[in-house]
C-alpha positions as CSV (number, residue, x, y, z in Angstrom):
1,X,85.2,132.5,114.7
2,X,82.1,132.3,116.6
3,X,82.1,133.0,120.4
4,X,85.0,133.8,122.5
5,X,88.5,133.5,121.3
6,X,91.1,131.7,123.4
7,X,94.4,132.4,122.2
8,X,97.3,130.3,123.2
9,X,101.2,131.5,122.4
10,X,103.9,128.5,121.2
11,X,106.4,128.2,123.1
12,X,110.0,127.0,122.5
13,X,108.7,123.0,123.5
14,X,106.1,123.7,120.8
15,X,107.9,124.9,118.0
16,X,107.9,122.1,114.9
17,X,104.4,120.7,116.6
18,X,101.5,120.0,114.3
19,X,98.8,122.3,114.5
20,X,96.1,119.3,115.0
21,X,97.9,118.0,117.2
22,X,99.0,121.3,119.1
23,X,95.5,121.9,119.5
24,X,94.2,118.5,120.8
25,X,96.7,119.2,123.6
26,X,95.5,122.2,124.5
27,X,92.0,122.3,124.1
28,X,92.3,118.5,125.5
29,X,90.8,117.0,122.4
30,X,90.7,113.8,120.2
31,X,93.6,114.2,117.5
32,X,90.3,113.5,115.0
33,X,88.2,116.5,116.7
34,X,90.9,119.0,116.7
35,X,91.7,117.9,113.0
36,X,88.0,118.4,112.4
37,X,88.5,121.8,114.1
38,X,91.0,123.5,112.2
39,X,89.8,122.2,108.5
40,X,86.5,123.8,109.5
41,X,88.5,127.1,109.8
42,X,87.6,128.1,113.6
43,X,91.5,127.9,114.2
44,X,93.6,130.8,113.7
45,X,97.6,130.8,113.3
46,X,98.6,134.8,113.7
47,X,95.2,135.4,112.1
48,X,95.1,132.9,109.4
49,X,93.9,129.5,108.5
50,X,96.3,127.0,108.2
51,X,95.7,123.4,107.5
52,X,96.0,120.6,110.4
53,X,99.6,119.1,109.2
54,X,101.0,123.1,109.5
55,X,104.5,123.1,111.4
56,X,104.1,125.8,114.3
57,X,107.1,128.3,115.1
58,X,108.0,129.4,118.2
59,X,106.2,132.6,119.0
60,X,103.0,132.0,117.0
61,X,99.5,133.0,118.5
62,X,97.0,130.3,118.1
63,X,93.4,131.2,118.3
64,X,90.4,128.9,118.8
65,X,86.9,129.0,120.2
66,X,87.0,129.2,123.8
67,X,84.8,126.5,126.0
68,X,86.0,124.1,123.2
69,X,88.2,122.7,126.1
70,X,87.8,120.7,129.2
71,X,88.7,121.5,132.0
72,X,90.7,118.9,134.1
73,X,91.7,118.9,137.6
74,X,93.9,117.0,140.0
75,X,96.9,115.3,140.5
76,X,99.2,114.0,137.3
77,X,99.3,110.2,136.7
78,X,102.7,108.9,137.6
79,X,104.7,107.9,134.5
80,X,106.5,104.4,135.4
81,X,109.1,104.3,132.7
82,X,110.4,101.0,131.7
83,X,112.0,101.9,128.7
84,X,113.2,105.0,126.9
85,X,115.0,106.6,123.9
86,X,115.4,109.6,121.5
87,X,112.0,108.2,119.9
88,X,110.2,105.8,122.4
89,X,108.9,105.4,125.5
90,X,107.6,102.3,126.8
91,X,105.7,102.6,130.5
92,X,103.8,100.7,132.9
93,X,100.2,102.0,133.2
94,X,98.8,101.5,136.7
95,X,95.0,100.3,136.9
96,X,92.4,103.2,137.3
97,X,94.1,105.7,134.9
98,X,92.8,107.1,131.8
99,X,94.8,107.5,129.0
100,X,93.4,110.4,126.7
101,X,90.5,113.1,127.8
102,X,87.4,112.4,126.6
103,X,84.0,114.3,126.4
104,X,83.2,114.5,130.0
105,X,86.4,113.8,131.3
106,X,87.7,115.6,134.7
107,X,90.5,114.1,136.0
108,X,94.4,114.4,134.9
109,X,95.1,111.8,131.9
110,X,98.2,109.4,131.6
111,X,98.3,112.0,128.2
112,X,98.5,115.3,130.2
113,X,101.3,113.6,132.0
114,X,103.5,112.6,129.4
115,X,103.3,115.6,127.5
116,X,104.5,117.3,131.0
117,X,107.3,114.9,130.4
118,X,107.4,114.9,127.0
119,X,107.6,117.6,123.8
120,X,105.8,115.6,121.6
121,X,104.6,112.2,123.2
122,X,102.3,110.0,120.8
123,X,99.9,107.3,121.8
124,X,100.0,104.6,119.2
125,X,97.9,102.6,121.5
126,X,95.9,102.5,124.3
127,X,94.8,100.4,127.8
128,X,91.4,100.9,128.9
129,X,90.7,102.8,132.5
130,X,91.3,99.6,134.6
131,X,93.2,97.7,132.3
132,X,97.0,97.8,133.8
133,X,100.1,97.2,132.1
134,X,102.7,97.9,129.1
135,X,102.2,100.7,126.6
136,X,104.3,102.2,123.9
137,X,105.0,105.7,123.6
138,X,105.8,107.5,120.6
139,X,108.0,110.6,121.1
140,X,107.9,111.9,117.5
141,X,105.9,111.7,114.6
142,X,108.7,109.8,112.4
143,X,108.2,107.1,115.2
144,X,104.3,107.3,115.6
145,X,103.9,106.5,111.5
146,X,106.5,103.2,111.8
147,X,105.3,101.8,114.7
148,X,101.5,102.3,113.9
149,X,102.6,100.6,110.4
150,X,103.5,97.4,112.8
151,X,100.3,97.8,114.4
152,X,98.6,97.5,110.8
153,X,100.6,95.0,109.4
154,X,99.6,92.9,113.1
155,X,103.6,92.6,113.3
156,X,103.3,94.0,116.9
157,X,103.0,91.0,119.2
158,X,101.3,91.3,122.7
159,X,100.2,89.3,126.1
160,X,97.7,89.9,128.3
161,X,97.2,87.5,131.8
162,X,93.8,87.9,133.1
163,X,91.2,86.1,135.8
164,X,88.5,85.6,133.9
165,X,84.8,83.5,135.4
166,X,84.3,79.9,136.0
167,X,86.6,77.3,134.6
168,X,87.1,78.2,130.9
169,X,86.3,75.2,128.2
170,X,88.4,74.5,125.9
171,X,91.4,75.2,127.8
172,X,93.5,76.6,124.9
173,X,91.6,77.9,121.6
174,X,91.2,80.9,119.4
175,X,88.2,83.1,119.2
176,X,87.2,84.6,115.7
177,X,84.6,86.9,116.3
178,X,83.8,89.8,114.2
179,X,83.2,92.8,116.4
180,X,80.9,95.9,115.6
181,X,79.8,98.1,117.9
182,X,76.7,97.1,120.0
183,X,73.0,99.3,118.4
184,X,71.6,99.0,121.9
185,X,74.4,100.1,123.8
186,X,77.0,101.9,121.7
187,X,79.8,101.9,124.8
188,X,79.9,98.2,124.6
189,X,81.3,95.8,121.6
190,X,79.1,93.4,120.7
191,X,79.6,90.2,117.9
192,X,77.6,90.0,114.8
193,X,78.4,88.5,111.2
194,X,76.8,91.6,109.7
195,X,78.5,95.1,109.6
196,X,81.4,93.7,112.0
197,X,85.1,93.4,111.5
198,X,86.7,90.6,111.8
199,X,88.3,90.2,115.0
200,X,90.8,87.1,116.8
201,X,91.8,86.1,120.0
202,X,94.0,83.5,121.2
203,X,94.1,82.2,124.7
204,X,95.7,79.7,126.8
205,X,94.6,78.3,130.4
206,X,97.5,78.5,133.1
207,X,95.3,77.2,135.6
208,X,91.6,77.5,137.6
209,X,91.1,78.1,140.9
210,X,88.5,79.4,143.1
211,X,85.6,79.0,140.5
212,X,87.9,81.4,138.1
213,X,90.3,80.9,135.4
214,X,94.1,82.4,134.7
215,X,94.4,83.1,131.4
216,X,97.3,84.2,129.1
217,X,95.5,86.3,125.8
218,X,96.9,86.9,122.8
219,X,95.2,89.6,121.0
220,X,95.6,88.8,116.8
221,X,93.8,92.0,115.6
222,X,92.9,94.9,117.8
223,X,89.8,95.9,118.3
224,X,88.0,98.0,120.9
225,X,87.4,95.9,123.7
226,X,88.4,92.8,121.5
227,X,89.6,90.6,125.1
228,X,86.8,91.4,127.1
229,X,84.1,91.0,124.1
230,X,85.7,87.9,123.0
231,X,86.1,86.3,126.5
232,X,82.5,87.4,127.4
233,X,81.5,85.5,124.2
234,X,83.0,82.5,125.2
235,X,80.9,82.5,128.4
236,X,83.8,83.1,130.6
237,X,84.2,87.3,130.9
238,X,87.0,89.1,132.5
239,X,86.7,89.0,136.5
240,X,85.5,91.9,137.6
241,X,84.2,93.4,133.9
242,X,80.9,95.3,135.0
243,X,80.2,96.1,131.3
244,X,80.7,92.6,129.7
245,X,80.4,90.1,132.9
246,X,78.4,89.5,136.0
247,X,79.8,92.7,137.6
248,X,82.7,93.6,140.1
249,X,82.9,90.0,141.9
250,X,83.9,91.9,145.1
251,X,87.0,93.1,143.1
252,X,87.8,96.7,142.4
253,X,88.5,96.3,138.8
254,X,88.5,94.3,135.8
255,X,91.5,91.9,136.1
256,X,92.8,92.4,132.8
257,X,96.5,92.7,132.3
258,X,99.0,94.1,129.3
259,X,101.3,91.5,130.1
260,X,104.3,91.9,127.3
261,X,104.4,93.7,124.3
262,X,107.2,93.1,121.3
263,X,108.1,95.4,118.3
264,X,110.9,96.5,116.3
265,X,112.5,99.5,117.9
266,X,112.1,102.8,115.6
267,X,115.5,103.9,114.4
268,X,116.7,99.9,114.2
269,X,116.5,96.7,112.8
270,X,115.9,95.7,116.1
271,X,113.0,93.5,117.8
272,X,112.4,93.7,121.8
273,X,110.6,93.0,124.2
274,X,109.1,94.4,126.9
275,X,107.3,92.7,130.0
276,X,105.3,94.4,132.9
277,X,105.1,92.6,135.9
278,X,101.2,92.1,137.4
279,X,100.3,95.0,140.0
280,X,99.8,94.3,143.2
281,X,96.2,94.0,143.2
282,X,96.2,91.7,140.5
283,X,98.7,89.6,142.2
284,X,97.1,89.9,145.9
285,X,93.8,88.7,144.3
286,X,95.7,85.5,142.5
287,X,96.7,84.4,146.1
288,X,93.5,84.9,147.8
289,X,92.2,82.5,144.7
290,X,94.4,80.0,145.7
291,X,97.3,80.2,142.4
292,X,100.1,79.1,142.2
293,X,102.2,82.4,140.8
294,X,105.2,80.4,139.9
295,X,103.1,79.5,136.8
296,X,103.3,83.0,135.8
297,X,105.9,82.6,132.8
């Protein structure tokens, strides 16, 4: 193993983990780089190579290169539960929070929270930074594989409210824009009939107001960035977007909102639903427009 070793012993909370995933937590990696990590070898259980699905037992000295991890500081994210069993949570992400580390990122992730709260906490979604709102929570990998099946099989239903520019036309209407990821600037999403995948949005006008536009958004595929792309394409992008709109609109943040998300319940034949009331800023701004947030269903 080139460099310096870090080694890192399993504890009781660990034992049963995934190796993969085991390391992504520690070394505060993508699941897809730490996988990448241990099939190239430079991962050691008690000496040996073991392959990224490998159970870990309690006790177990893990070896990997040292400096492979970032190092994050500050205070945890709060976890706002809303709901919560043997094999889910579902919580109420506040704006301004990331939700897994990233190359280059410093601060504490909504991830290094739940898995302070959590043994095994999977994220079979994810919000953006300033995107606010409802989120499912694996808590086991049985869980993680039948909820992501809903995701696949678009069984998974979801809302978003959000104040997009100017006075959107047609009020009501579904965008079906394929979505690849921009050549010129490879953090943004941009919409193209070659190389793209095919990508729908459905949206629904509650009112305008103050040269902006309340929208409910229902995402039909899920795509990276799919709202904000899609609603930039139509010519009216998400208030506050500086990567897709005008810029910040004298707002601190894009006001984009996970609304309501329904699914059936792992461990059931059960569908529910769960709903995440708009933060305050999001609500604060509505009234400064002028809305009338009685028309918020």
């Amino acid at each position: 193993m080139p460099g310096k070793a870090r080694r890192v012993r399993v504890e009781t909370r660990n034992a049963g983990e995934r190796l993969d995933k085991f390391i992504a937590r520690s070394a505060g990696l993508s699941r897809r780089r730490a996988r990448e990590m241990v099939e190239s070898g430079s991962v050691k259980v008690d000496g040996e190579e073991r392959p990224p699905d490998y159970q870990l037992g309690q006790g177990q000295d893990v070896t990997y290169a040292s400096g492979t991890e970032k190092k994050r500081e500050g205070k945890l994210p709060e976890v706002r539960v809303i709901y919560e069993d043997e094999e889910l949570a579902v919580i109420d992400k506040a704006p301004g929070v990331v939700v897994h580390p990233a190359p280059g990122t410093v601060s504490m992730t909504l991830l290094d929270a739940l898995q302070k709260r959590y043994r095994s906490p999977e994220l079979v979604h994810r919000l953006d930074k300033d995107t606010s709102g409802v989120m499912a929570v694996a808590l086991n990998e049985r869980a993680a594989s039948f909820i992501r099946r809903q995701f696949r099989d678009r069984t998974v239903k979801k809302e978003y409210l959000t104040i997009a520019e100017g006075t959107v036309s047609p009020p009501a209407g579904e965008i079906n824009a394929p979505l690849k990821r921009s050549s010129r600037s490879p953090d943004r999403m941009s919409v193209s009939w070659v190389g793209a995948r095919s990508s729908a949005t459905r949206y629904s006008l509650v009112e305008s107001s103050g040269g902006t536009s309340l929208l409910e958004v229902y995402p039909l595929s899920g795509r990276t960035h799919q709202i904000r792309a899609h609603l930039a394409h139509l010519g009216s992008p998400v208030l506050g977007d500086t990567r897709y709109g005008s810029g910040r609109g004298g707002v601190s943040r894009q006001m984009l909102h996970a609304y309501r998300i329904s699914f059936e319940i792992p461990g059931s034949n059960k569908r529910k639903i769960f709903c995440s009331p708009p933060p305050e800023d999001f609500t604060l701004l509505l009234r400064k427009l002028g809305y009338d947030l009685k028309k918020i269903v």
